[in-house]
C-alpha positions as MATLAB code, in Angstrom:
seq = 'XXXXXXXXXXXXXXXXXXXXXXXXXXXXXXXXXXXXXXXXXXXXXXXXXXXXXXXXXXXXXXXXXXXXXXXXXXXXXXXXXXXXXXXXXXXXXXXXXXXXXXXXXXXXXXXXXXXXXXXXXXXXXXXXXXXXXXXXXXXXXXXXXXXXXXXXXXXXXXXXXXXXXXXXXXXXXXXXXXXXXXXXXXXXXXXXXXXXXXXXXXXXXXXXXXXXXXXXXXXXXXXXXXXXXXXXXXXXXXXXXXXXXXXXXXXXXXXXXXXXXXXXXXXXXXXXXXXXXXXXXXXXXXXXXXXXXXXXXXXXXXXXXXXXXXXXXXXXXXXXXXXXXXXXXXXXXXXXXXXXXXXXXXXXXXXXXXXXXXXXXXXXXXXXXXXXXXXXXXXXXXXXXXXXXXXXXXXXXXXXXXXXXXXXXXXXXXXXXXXXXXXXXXXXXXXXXXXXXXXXXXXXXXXXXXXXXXXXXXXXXXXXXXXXXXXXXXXXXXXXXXXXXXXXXXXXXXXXXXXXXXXXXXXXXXXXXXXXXXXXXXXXXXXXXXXXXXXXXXXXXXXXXXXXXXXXXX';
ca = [
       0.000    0.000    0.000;
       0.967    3.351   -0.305;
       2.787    5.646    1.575;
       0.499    8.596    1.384;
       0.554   12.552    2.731;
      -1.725   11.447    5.307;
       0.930    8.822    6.406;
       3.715   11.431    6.496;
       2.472   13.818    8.547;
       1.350   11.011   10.784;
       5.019    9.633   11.066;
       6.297   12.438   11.890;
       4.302   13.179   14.782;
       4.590    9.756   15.656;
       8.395   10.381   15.826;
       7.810   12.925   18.168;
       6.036   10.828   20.768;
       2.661   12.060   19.938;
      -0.068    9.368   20.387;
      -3.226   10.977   20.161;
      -5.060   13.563   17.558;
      -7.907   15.651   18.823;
     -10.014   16.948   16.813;
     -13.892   16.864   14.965;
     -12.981   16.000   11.397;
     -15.812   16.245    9.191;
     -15.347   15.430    5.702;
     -12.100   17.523    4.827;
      -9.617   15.662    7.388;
     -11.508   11.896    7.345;
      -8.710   10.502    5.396;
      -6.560   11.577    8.251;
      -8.128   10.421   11.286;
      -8.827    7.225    8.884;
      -4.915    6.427    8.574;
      -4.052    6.837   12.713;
      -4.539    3.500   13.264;
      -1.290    2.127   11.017;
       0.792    4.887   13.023;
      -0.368    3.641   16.683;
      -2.259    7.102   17.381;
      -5.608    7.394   19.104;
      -8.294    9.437   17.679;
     -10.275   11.261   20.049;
     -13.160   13.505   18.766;
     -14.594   16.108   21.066;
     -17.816   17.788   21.404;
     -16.602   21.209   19.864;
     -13.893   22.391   18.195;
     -13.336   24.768   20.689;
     -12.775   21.714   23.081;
     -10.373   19.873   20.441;
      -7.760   22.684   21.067;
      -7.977   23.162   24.315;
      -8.253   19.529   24.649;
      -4.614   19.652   22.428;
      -3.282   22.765   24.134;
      -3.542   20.508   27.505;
      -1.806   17.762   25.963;
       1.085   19.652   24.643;
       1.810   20.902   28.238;
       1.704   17.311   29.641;
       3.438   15.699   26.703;
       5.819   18.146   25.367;
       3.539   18.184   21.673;
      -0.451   17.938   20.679;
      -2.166   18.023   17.270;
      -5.240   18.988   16.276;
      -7.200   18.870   13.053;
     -10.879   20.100   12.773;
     -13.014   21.488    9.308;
     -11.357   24.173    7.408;
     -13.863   27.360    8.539;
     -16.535   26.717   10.821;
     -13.996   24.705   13.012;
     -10.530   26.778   12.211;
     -12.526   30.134   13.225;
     -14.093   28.132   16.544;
     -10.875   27.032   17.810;
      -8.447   29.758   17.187;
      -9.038   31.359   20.972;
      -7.808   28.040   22.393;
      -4.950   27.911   19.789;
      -4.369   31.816   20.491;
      -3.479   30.946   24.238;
      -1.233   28.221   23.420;
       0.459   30.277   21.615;
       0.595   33.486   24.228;
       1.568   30.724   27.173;
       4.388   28.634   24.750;
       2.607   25.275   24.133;
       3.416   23.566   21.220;
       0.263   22.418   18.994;
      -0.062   21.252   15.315;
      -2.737   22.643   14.027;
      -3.988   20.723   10.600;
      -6.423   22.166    8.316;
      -8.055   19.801    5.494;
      -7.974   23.334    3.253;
      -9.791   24.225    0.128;
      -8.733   22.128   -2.796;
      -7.769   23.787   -6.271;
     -10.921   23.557   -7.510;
     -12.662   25.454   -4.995;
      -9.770   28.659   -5.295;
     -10.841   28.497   -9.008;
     -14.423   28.741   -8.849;
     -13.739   31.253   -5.769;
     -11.630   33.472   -7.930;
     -12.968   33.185  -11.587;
     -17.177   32.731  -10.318;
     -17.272   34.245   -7.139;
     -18.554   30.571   -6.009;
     -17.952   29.682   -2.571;
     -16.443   26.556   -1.702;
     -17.829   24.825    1.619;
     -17.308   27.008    4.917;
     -15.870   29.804    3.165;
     -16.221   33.269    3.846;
     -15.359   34.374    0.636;
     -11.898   35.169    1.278;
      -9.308   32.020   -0.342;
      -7.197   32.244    2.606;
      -9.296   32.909    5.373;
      -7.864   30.213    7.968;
      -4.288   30.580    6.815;
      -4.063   34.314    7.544;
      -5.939   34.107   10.672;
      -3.557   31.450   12.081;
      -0.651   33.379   10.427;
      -1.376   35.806   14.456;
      -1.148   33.151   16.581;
       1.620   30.294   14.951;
       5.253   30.387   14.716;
       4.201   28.604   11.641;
       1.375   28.859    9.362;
       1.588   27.278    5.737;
      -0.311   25.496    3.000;
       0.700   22.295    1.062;
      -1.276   22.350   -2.412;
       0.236   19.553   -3.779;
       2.022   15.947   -2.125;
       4.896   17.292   -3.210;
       5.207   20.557   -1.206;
       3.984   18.219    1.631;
       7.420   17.024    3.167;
       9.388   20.841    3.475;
       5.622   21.925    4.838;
       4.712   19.525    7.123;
       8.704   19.507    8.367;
       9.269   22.825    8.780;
       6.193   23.387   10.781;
       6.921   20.076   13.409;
      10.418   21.190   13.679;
       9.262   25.179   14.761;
       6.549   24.124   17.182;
       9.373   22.068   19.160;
      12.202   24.586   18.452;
      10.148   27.418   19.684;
       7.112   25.954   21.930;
       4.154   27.543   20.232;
       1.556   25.691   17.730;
       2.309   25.799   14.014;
      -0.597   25.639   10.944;
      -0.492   22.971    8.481;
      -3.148   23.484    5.425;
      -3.533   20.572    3.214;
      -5.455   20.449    0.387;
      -8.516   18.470    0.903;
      -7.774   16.490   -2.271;
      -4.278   14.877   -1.451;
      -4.673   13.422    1.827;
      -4.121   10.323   -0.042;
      -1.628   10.616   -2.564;
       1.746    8.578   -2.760;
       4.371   11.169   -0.807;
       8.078   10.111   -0.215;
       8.365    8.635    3.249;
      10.631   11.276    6.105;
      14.250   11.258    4.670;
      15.776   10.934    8.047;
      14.701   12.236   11.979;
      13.788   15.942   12.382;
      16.855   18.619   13.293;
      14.426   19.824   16.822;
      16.999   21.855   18.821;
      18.160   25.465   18.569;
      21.956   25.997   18.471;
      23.602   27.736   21.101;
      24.513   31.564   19.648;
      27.877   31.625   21.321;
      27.636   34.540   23.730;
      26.472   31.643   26.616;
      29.501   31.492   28.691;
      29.632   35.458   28.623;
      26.389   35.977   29.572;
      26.529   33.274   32.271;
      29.667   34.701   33.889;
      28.031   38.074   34.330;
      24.413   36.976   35.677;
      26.578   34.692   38.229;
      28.974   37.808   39.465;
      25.910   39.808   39.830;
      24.085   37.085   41.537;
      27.370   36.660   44.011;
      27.521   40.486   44.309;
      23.916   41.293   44.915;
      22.499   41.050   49.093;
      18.959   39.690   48.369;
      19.183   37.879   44.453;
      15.946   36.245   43.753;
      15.544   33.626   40.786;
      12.129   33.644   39.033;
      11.195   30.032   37.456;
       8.968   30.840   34.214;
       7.464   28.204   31.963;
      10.351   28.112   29.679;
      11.848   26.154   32.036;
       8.864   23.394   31.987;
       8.568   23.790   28.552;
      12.406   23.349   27.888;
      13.029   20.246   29.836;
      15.407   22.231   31.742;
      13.710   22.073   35.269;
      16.877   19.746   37.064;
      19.027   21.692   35.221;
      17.297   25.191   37.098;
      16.818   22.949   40.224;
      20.723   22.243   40.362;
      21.485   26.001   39.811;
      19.496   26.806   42.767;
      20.843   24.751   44.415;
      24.398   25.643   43.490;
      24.100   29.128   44.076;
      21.799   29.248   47.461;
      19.313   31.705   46.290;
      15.632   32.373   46.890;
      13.204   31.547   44.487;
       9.578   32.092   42.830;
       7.429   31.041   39.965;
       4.829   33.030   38.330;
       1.384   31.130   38.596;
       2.060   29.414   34.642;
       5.193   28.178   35.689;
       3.868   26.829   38.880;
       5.171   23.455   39.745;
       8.212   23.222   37.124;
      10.043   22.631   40.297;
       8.848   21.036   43.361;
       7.570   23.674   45.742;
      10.122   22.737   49.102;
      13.342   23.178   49.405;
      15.600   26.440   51.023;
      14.694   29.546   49.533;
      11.471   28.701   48.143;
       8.869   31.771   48.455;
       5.795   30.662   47.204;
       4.561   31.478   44.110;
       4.530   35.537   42.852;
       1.176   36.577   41.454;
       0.446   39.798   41.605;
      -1.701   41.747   43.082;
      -2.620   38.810   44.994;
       0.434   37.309   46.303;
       1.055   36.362   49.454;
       3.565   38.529   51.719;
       6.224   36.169   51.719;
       6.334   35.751   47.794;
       5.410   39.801   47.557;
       7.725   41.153   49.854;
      10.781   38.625   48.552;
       9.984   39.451   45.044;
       9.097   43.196   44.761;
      12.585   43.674   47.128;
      15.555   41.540   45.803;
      17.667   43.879   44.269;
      18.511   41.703   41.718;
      15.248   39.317   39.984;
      16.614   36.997   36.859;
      13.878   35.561   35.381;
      14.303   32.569   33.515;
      12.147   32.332   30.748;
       9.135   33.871   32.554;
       5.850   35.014   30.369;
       4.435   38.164   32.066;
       0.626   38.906   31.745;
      -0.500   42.490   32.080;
      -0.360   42.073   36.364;
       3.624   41.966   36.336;
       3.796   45.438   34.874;
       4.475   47.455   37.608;
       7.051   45.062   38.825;
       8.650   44.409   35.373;
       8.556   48.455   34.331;
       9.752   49.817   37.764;
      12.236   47.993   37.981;
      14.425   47.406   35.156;
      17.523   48.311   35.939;
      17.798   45.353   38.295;
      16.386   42.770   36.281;
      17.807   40.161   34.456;
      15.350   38.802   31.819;
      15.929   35.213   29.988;
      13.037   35.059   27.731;
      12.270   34.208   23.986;
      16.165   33.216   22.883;
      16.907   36.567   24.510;
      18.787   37.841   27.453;
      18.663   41.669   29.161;
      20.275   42.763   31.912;
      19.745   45.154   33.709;
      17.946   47.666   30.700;
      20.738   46.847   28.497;
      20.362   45.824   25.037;
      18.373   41.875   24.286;
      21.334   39.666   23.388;
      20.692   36.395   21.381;
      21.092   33.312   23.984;
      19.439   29.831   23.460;
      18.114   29.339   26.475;
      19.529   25.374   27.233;
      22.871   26.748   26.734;
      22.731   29.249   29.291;
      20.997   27.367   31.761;
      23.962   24.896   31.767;
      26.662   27.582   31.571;
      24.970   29.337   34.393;
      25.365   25.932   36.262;
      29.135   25.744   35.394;
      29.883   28.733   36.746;
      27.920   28.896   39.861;
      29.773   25.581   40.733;
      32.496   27.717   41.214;
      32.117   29.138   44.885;
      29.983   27.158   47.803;
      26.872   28.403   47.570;
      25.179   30.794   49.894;
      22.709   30.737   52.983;
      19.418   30.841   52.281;
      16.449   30.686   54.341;
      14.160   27.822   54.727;
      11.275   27.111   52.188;
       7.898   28.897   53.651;
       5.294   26.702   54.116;
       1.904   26.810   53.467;
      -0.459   27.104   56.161;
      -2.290   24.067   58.044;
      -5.889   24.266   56.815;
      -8.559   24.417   59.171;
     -10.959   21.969   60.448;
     -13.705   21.184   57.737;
     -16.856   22.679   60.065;
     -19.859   25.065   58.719;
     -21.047   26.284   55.333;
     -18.843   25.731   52.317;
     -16.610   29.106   51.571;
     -13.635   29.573   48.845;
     -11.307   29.269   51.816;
     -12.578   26.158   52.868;
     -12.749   24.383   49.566;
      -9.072   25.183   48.845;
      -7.902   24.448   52.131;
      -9.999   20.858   51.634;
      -8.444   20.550   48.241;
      -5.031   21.254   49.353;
      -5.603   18.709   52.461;
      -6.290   16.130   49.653;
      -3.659   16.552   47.184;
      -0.803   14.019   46.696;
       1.322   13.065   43.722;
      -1.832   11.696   42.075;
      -2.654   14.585   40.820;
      -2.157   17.418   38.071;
      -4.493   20.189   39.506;
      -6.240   22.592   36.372;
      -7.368   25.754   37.630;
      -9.773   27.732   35.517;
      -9.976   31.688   35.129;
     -12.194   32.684   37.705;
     -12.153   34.092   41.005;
     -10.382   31.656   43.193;
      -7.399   31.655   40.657;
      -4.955   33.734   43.765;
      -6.014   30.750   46.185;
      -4.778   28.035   43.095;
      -1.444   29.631   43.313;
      -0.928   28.665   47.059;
      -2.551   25.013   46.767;
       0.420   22.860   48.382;
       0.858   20.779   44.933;
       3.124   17.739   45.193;
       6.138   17.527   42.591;
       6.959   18.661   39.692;
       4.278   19.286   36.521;
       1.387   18.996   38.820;
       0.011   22.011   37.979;
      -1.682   23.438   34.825;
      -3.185   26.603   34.030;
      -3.920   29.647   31.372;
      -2.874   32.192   33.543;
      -1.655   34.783   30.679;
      -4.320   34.465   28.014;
      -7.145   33.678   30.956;
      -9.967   32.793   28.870;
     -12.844   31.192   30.972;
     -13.339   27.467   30.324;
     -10.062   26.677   29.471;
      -9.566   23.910   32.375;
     -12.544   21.654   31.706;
     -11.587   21.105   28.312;
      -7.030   21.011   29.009;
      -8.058   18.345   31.427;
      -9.585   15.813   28.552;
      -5.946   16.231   26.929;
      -4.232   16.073   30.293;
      -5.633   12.951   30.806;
      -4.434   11.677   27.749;
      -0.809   13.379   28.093;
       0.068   13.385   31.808;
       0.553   10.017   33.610;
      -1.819   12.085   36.661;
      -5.450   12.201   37.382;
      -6.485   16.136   36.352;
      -8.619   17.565   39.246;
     -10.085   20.604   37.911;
     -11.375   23.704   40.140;
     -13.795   26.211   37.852;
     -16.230   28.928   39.080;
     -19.860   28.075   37.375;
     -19.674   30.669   35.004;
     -16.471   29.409   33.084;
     -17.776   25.633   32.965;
     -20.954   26.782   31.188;
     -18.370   27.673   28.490;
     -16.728   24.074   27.740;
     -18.953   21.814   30.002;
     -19.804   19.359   27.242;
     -16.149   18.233   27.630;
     -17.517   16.202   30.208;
     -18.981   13.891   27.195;
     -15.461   13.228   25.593;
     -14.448   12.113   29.099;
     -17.315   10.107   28.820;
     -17.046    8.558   25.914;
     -13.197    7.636   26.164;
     -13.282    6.303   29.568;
     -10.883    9.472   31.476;
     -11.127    9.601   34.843;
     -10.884   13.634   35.537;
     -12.800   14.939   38.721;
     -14.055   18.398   38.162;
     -14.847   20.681   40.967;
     -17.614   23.563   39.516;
     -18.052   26.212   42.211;
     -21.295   27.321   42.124;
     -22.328   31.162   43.221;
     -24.633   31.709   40.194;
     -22.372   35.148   39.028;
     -19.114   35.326   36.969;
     -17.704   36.536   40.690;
     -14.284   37.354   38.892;
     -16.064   40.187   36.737;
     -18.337   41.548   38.941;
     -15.258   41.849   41.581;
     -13.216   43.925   39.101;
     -16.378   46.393   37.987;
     -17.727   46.815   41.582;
     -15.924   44.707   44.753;
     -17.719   46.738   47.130;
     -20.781   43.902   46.415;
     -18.799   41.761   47.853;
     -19.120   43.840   51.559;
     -22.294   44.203   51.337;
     -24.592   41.085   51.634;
     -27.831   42.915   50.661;
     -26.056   44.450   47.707;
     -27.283   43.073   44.117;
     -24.631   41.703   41.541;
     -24.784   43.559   38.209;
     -27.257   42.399   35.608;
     -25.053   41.468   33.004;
     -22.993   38.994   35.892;
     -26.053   37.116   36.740;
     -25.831   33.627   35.207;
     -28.541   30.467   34.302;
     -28.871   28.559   37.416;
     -28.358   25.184   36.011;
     -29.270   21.683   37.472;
     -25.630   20.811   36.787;
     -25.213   17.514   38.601;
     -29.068   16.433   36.395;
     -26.533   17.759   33.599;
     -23.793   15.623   34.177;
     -25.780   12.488   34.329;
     -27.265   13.216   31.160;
     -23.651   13.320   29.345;
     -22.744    9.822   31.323;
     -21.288   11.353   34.691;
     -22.724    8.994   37.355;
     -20.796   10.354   40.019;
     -22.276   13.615   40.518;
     -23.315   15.576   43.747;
     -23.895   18.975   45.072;
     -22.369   19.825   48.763;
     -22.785   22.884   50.587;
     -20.582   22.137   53.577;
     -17.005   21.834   54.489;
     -17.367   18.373   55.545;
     -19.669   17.545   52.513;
     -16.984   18.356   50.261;
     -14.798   16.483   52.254;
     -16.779   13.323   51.696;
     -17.559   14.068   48.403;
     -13.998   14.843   47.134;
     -12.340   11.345   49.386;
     -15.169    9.536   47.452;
     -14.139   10.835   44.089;
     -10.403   10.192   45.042;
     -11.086    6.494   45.846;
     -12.851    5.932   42.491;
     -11.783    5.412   39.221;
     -14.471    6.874   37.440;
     -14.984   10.679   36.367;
     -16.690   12.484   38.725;
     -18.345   16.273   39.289;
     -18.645   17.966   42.862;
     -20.741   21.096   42.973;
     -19.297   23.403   45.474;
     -21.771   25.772   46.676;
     -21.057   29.095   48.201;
     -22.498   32.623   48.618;
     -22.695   35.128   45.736;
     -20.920   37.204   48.565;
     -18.276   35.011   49.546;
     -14.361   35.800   48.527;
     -11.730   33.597   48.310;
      -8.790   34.478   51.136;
      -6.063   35.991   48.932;
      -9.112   38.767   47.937;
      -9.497   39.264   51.964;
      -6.990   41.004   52.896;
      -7.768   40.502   56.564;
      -7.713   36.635   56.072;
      -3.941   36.705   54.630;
      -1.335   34.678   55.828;
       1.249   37.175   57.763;
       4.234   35.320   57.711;
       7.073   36.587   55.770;
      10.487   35.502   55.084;
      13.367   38.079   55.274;
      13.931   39.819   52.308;
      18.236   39.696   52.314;
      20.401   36.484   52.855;
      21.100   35.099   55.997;
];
């Protein structure tokens, strides 16, 4: 038989340990999903397209690379907010398009005819993807296929952000030369390593309160023991941002919880916001780090993108491996310094009386164990996420940058598939309405996910950042335009195959209810209900943690 277009592009993401393709193919990518089999990679077909890349996007952080293929169109427009935060938070998905064939540009251009999903426009898809790719190309014929196809695997590792791969409806089964030889995936070092390495150390050594802040790079790099052994090497204190949360395991001397701003707790504020000198190491910052990042330039050391700035100097090219491991050479050359001890989290408090934020994360974080991958969704509890006492490294997954509601129910159906832990997923009411058909792909594929929908019947998150003063006032109405559908959710998880399904509105409740779902193998939804009025801790100022570390070495 064979070897066809569909086969190659198959093989090689088969040579890069991909095992699964998301997706809802329609006609235009049948052929593909048709071929997985013969390449030993699982088909799984959502219940949206939105879903399929969110469902990849959550893959590709667990696995290191997803794909995704939906209808060229309807689907490509659908997904392209999912694919749009992979691409702001560096996950690395193939996007493949079963594209208008040449017939269809013809009668397009000559008759003004549209071809099937079209908006008129012959390159509708490709140009939209062309804003949020590294990569975005189309293969016409089998025989642009190979240099396509290759050059858009080989950016998406190089660079950790999805790529676009149009193929023409028509050639999915063509004969195409089989892959030549294994893929050239890593980015050469540029040479000024060493350099750079020797300064960041001396002004590390020189500095009285250096901080190092862990970004996602790291994660998405491989290079977390690497980072680890640096630490380690130099005796410094350290952070994450909330994306980069659990690259490294969260214990150890000079761990100060994780920075996320303007919610942080004192200990991770007061450590970051005064080291006089921050390197962060490949760190993404949303629009929250501004004040730190702008303020403070001239004593930060940014890693980021294949680039390195010190200090407000000029970006210098650095592949980011390179440095990491020069950076470890040369701290190895004095003992390292005293730090001081990690700060723990606090002991949670009994589970007693009506269910709040607090006590639901302080339940969750009771529960958690190296089990799990925890998938926090945009909403208002996100600040109490970033202190859950996770266990490990890569047990924590969220779209902190982008933050588009909903993103967490459907990440967890690829987590499942990509992580070797069971995803327990924490969303406010208002962001599972978005993606809460998911729950039929887990369903229907036999994952084991347990999702935890906290129910207050308000997008809380948005109705705290027009007016918080509601939040004071227990007589006070929400705005309008927050009020959501009350829905009868656990009713709507049975009907999409969810048997174990319950609504709690009590510490101990959710106890129960969460040990039960834990001891199970099956998917399960706990409806957490709390007051409209309720906030979670980190938005109580009064009901922070006080205990900081010193901000200088010891």
């Amino acid at each position: 038989m064979a070897f066809t277009v569909a086969d190659y592009l198959l093989n090689r993401l088969s040579q890069q340990q991909v095992d699964t393709l998301f997706g809802v193919p329609a006609a235009f990518c049948a052929e593909l999903f048709d071929a997985v089999g013969a390449h030993n990679i699982k088909p799984v077909v959502t219940a949206s397209d939105l879903e399929a890349g969110y469902a990849a996007d959550g893959y590709a952080r667990t696995k290191g690379l997803g794909a995704v293929a939906v209808a060229n169109g309807v689907g490509m427009l659908s997904m392209i907010n999912a694919i749009a935060g992979a691409f702001v938070e560096r996950s690395p998905v193939v996007v493949i398009n079963g594209g208008p064939n040449t017939r269809n540009l013809t009668n397009l251009r000559d008759f003004d005819v549209l071809f099937s999903h079209s908006t008129g426009q012959p390159d509708t898809d490709l140009a939209a993807y062309k804003l949020v790719t590294a990569s975005a190309a189309r293969a016409g014929k089998a025989s642009e296929v190979p240099a396509v196809v290759d050059n858009a695997i080989a950016t998406a590792v190089k660079n950790k952000r999805p790529v676009y791969v149009e193929i023409n409806r028509d050639i999915w089964n063509l004969a195409c030369p089989m892959p030549g030889g294994p893929l050239s995936v890593s980015n050469p070092a540029a040479g000024t390593e060493k350099q750079l390495a020797t300064t960041i150390v001396g002004l590390i050594r020189g500095a009285t309160s250096p901080l190092i802040l862990v970004g996602t790079e790291i994660q998405r790099y491989g290079l977390a023991d690497k980072v680890a052994e640096l630490i380690a090497k130099l005796g410094i204190r350290w952070s994450t941002p909330l994306l980069a949360k659990s690259t490294l395991a969260e214990q150890g001397n000079g761990w100060v919880g994780v920075y996320a701003p303007p919610n942080s707790t004192p200990a991770a504020e007061t450590a970051v916001e005064h080291a006089d000198l921050l390197v962060t190491l490949g760190c993404v910052f949303p629009s929250s780090f501004a004040p730190l990042v702008t303020s403070g330039s001239n004593r930060i050391v940014s890693v980021y993108d294949g680039k390195v700035k010190i200090k407000g100097g000029p970006k210098q090219n650095a592949e980011i491996g390179a440095l990491v491991a020069a950076l470890v050479t040369e701290a190895a050359k004095a003992p390292p310094e005293l730090v001081p001890a990690a700060v723990d989290p606090p002991a949670p408090t009994p589970a007693a009386g009506a269910l709040t934020y607090r006590q639901v994360f302080e339940r969750i974080g009771a529960a958690l164990d190296n089990s799990w991958i925890v998938v926090p969704d945009t909403f208002i509890g996100i600040s109490s996420a970033a202190n859950l006492p996770v266990k490990g490294r890569n047990s924590f997954m969220c779209g902190a940058v982008w933050a588009s509601i909903g993103h967490s129910v459907a990440a967890a159906v690829g987590a499942s598939f990509g992580s070797s832990r069971r995803p327990l997923v924490i969303c406010g009411d208002g962001g599972f309405h978005m993606t809460a058909q998911a729950l039929s792909t887990v369903v229907r594929y036999g994952r084991n996910p347990v999702f935890v929908v906290i129910d207050n019947g308000i997008y809380a998150f948005e109705q705290f950042l027009i007016d918080d003063a509601y939040f004071s006032d227990p007589n006070a109405q929400p705005k309008p335009y927050v009020v959501l559908n009350r829905w009868d959710f656990v009713k709507f998880a049975n009907g999409l195959g969810v048997q174990s399904a319950q609504s709690v509105n009590s510490a101990a409740a959710f106890d129960l209810a969460l040990s039960a779902a834990k001891a199970s193998s099956a998917p399960a939804l706990i409806v957490a209900k709390v007051n409209p009025h309720d906030l979670p801790a980190e938005l109580s100022l009064a009901e922070l943690p006080q205990s900081a570390p010193s901000g200088v070495r010891q």
